[in-house]
C-alpha positions in Angstrom: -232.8 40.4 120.2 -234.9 43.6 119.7 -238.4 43.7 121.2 -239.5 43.7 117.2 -238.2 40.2 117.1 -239.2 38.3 119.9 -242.4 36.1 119.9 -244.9 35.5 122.6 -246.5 32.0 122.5 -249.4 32.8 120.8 -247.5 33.9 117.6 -245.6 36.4 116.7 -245.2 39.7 118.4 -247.4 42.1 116.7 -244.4 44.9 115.6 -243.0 41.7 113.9 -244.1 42.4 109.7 -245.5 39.4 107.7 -242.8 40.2 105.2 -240.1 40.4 107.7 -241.1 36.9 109.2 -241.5 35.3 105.6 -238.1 37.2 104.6 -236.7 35.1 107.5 -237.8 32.0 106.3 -236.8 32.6 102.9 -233.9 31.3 101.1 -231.7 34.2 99.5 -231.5 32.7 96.2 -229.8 35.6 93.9 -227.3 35.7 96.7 -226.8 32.0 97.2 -226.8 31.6 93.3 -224.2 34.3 93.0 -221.8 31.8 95.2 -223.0 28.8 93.4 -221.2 30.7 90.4 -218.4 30.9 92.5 -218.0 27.3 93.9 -218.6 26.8 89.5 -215.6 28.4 88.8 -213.3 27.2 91.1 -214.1 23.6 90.3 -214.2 23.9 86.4 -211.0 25.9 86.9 -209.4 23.1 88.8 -211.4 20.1 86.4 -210.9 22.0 83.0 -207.8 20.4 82.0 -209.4 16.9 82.1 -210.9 17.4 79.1 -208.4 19.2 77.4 -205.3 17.4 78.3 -204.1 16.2 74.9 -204.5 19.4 73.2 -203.0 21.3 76.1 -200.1 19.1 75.8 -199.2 19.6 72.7 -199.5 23.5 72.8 -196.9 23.0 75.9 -194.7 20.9 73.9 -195.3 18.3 76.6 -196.7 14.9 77.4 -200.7 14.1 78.7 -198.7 12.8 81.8 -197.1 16.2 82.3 -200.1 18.3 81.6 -202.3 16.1 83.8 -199.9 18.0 86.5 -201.4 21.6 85.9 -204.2 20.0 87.8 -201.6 18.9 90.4 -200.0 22.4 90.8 -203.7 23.8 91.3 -204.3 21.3 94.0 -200.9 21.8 95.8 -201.1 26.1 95.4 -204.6 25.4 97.8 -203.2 22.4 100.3 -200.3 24.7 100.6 -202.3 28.0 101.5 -205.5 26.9 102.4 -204.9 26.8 106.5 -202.4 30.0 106.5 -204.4 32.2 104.3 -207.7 31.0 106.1 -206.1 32.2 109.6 -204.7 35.7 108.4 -208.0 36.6 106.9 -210.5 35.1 109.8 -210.9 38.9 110.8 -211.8 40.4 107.6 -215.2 41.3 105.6 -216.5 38.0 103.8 -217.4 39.8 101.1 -214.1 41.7 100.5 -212.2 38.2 100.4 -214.6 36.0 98.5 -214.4 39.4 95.8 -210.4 38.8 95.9 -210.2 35.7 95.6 -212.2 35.5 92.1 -210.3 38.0 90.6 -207.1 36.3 91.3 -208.9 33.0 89.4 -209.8 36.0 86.5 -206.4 36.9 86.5 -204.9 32.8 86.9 -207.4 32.2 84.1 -206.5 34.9 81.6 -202.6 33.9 82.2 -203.4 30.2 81.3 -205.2 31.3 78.1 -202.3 33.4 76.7 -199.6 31.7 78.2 -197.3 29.0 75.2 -195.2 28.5 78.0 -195.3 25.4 80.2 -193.7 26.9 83.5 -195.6 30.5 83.1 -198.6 27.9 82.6 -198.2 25.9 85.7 -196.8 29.4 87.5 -201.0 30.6 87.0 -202.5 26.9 87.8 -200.5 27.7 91.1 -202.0 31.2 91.5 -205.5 30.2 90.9 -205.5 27.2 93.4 -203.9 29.8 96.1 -207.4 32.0 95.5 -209.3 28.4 95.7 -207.5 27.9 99.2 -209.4 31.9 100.4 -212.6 30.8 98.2 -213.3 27.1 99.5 -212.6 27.7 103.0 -214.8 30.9 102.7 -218.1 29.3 100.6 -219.6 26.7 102.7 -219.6 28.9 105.9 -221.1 31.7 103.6 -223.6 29.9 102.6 -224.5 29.2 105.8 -224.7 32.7 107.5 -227.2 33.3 105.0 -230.3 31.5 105.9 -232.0 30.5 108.6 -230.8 28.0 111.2 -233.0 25.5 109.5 -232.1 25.9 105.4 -228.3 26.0 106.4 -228.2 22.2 105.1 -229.9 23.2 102.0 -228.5 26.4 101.4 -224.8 24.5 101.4 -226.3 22.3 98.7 -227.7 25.0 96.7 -224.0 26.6 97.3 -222.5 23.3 96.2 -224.3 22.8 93.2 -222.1 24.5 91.2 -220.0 21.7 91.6 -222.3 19.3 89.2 -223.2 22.0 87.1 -219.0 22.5 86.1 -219.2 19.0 85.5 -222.3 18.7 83.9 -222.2 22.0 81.7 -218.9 23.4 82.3 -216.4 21.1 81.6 -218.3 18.9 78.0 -218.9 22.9 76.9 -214.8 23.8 77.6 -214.1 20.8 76.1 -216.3 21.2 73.3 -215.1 24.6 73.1 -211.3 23.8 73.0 -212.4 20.7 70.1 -214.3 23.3 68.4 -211.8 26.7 68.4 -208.5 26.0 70.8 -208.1 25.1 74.5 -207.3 28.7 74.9 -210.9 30.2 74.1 -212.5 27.5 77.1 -210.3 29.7 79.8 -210.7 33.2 78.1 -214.2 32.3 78.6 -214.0 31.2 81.8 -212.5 35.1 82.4 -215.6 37.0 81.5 -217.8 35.1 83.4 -216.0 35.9 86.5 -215.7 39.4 85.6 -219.8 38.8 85.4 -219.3 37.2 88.6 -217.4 39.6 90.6 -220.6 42.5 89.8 -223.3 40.1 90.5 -221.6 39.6 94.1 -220.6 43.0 94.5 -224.4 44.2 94.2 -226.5 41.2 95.3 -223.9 39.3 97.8 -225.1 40.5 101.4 -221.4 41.5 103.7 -220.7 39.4 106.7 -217.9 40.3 109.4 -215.0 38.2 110.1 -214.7 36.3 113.3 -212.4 38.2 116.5 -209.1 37.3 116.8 -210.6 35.8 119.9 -212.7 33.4 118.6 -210.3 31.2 116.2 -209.1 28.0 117.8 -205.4 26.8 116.7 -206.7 24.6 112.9 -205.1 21.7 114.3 -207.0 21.7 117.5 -210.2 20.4 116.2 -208.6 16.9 115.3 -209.2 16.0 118.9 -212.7 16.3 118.8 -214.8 13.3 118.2 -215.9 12.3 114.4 -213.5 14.9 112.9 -210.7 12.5 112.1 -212.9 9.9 110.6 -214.7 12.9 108.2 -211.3 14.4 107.2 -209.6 10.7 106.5 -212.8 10.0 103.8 -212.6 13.0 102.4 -208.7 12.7 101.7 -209.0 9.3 100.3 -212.3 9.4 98.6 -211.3 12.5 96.5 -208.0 10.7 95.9 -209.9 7.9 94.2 -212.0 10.1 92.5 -209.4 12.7 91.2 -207.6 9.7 89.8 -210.5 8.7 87.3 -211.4 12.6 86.4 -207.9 13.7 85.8 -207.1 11.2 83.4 -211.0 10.7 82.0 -210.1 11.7 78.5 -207.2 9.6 78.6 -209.2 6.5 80.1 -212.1 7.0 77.2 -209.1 6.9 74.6 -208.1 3.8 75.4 -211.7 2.5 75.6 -212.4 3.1 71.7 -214.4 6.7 73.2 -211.7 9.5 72.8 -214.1 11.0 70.1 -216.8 11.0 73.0 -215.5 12.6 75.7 -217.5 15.4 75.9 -220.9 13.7 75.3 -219.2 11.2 78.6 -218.8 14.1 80.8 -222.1 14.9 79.8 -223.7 12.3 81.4 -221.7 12.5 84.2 -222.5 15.6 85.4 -226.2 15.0 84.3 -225.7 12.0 87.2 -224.3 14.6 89.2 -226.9 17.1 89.4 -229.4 14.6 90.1 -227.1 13.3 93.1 -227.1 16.7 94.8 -230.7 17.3 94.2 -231.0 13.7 96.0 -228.4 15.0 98.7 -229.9 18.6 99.3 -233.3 16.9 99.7 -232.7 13.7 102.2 -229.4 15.6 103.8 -230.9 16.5 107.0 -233.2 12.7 107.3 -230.4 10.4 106.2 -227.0 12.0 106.2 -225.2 8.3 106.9 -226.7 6.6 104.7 -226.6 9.2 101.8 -222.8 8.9 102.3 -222.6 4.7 102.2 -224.8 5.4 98.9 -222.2 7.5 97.5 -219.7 5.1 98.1 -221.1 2.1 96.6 -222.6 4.0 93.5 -219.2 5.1 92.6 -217.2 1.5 93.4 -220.1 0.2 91.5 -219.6 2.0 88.2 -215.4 1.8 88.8 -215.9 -2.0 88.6 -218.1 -1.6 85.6 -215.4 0.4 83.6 -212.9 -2.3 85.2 -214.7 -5.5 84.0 -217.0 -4.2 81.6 -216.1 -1.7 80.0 -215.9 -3.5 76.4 -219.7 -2.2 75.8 -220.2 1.5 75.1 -223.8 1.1 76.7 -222.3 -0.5 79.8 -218.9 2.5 79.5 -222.0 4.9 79.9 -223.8 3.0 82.4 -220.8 3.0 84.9 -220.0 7.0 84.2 -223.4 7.9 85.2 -223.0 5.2 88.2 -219.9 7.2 89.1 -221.5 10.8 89.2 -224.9 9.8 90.8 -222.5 8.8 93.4 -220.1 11.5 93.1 -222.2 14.9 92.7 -223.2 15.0 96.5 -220.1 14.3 98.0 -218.9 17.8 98.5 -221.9 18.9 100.2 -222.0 15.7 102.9 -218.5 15.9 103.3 -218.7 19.7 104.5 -221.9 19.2 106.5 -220.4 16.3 108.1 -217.3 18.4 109.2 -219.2 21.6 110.3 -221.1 18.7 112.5 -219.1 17.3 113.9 -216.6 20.2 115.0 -219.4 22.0 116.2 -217.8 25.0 117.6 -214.5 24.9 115.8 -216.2 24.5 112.2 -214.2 27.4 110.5 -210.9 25.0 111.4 -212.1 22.0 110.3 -213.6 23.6 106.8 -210.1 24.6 106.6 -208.7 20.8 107.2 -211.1 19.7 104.8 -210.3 22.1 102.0 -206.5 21.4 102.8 -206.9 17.1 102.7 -209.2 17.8 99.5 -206.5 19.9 97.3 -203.9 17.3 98.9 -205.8 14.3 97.5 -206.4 16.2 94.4 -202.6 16.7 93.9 -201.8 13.3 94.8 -204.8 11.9 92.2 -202.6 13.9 89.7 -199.2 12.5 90.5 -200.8 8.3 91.2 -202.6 8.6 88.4 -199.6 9.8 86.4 -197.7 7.3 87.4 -200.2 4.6 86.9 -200.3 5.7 83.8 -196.9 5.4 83.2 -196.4 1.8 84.4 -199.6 -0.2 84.2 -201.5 2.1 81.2 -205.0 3.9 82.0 -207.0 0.8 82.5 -205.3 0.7 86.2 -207.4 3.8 86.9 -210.8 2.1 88.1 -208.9 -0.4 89.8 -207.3 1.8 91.9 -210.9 3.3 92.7 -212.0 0.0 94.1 -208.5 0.0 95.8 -209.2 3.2 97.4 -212.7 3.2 98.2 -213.0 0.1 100.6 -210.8 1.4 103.5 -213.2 4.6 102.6 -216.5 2.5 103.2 -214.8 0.8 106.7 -214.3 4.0 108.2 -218.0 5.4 107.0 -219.8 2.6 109.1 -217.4 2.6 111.9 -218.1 6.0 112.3 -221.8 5.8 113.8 -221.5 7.8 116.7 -219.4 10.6 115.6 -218.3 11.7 112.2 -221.3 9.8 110.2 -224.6 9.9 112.1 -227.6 8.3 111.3 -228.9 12.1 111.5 -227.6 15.6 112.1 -227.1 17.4 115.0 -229.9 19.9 115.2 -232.0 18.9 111.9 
């Protein structure tokens, strides 16, 4: 620390600027905005295809089943890469790799849009989850090297909110967009505003070094430290139950009389969403625990509603929004909670994470297909409920470690 820095008890050192100390204090929003457009596209990249399935089907000459996989191949291309790729660039420039990997989505993006062809499709939805498994294990840390100790929590939730905003904005307007011209124009789309992207991080985005070859612990290492297992098992099956219901959402709301509604559905979903990770971003620090029981129970509540009640459009709507008040937060507790509890070895268990989360994603694609298949869409929510208790058992075991009644440091 420079002698310009340091401060004496009675305030700060006199060399120390009132700008500098406020700039210190201050959230970097162009830059943290700049990621929250990244974290946008690789989620409405990877969601897209919800709403779009039945028209992407038939362009591909195959069934909804079968295109409900090109959300599958995303998910495996990032569990397969997401630990290897995260290791063999721990030493380089953040700012170099979070540039590379959204030009591979730009490129993964543009290939889906002009591609007829249902292997060269899924050959790009492979592509583009390989640059998710470089951009997810790279965002949250980002994020958080670039505020102050004490806005890290919120800056991850600023970060993160790109995540409700795809929902909310980005995937009703694709799928408005692919109703309204073809499903083609919602990822040619989805192109230029990376290419927007990739100049807005390239001037405002501060650089950050990698970490020494010195500093990485082995990715599995980090399971044997305390609360770690218990975060990484509710993210892999809470995701699971969730990517069930999303993948097959259009399908779901078909066979609920709403198939002409699904955009308006999403909608409100993501309209739930945002307000769950303004909810999250604000109480994250006070009530991490119990923001993550709420979660739970908001989403098993409106999964039982579209189970039992789902004759009523009113009450349909009701439980959607249930689901994504629930639902838009998750991503941003769920990556606290890891960084938390691995202290030290964060980087390894953000790369866990991100590897369970594309793995449940994958495996919500190929259940729900198959659920589909034999028992028809209305299994969905009752696999949710299915899912989700083993998910609330291990949140309220987990007191000590893993799900805190605060965090460490806050």
């Amino acid at each position: 620390m420079s002698i310009s820095e340091k401060q004496t008890p009675a305030g700060p050192h006199p060399a120390t600027s009132v700008p500098e100390r406020q700039d210190r204090k201050r959230l970097p929003w162009l830059a943290l905005l700049a990621l929250a457009t990244a974290v946008f596209i690789t989620s409405l990249t990877e969601t897209l295809p919800a709403g779009l399935l039945p028209a992407m089907g038939s362009a591909l000459n195959v069934g909804e089943s079968a295109a409900g996989q090109t959300v599958t191949i995303y998910a495996v291309g990032t569990a397969l890469t997401a630990i290897p790729l995260t290791a063999a660039t721990a030493a380089w420039r953040r700012k170099r790799l979070l540039l590379m990997a959204m030009a591979g989505f730009g490129v993964a993006n543009t290939v889906t849009a002009l591609s007829g062809n249902y292997a060269l499709t899924m050959a790009a939805r492979f592509l583009a989850g390989v640059a998710a498994g470089l951009a997810w294990a790279l965002l949250a840390g980002y994020a958080r090297r670039l505020a102050p100790a004490h806005l890290q929590g919120r800056a991850i939730a600023i970060a993160m909110a790109g995540i409700p905003v795809a929902l909310s904005l980005g995937v009703p307007a694709g799928t408005f967009l692919g109703n309204a011209v073809t499903w083609q124009a919602a990822f040619l789309a989805m192109t230029g505003l990376t290419v927007v992207l990739l100049g807005w991080i390239g001037a405002i985005v501060p650089d950050h070094p990698g970490r020494d070859r010195g500093e990485r612990a082995p990715a599995l290492a980090v399971l044997r430290v305390p609360g770690v297992l218990p975060v990484l098992f509710v993210t892999l099956v809470f995701v699971l139950a969730h990517t069930i219901l999303y993948t097959f959402i259009a399908t779901l709301l078909d066979a609920l009389g709403l198939g002409g509604s699904t955009d308006l559905v999403l909608l409100v979903f993501g309209a739930a969403s945002l307000v769950s990770i303004w909810l999250v971003g604000a109480g994250i620090s006070r009530r991490p625990r119990a923001l993550v029981v709420a979660s739970v129970l908001l989403v098993a509540a409106g999964a039982a509603v579209l189970a039992l009640l789902s004759d009523s459009t009113a009450l349909a709507y009701g439980a959607v929004a249930l689901w994504g008040l629930g639902w838009g937060g998750v991503p941003t507790l769920l990556q606290t909670a890891a960084g938390e509890a691995a202290g030290e070895h964060a980087d390894a268990a953000q790369a866990l994470l991100v590897t369970l989360w594309n793995l449940a994603m994958a495996g919500g694609g190929l259940i729900g297909g198959l659920l589909l298949n034999l028992f028809g869409p209305d299994s969905f929510p009752w696999s949710v409920l299915a899912l989700l208790a083993p998910v609330l058992v291990v949140v309220l075991a987990a007191r000590t470690h893993g799900f805190p009644a605060r965090r460490t440091g806050a």
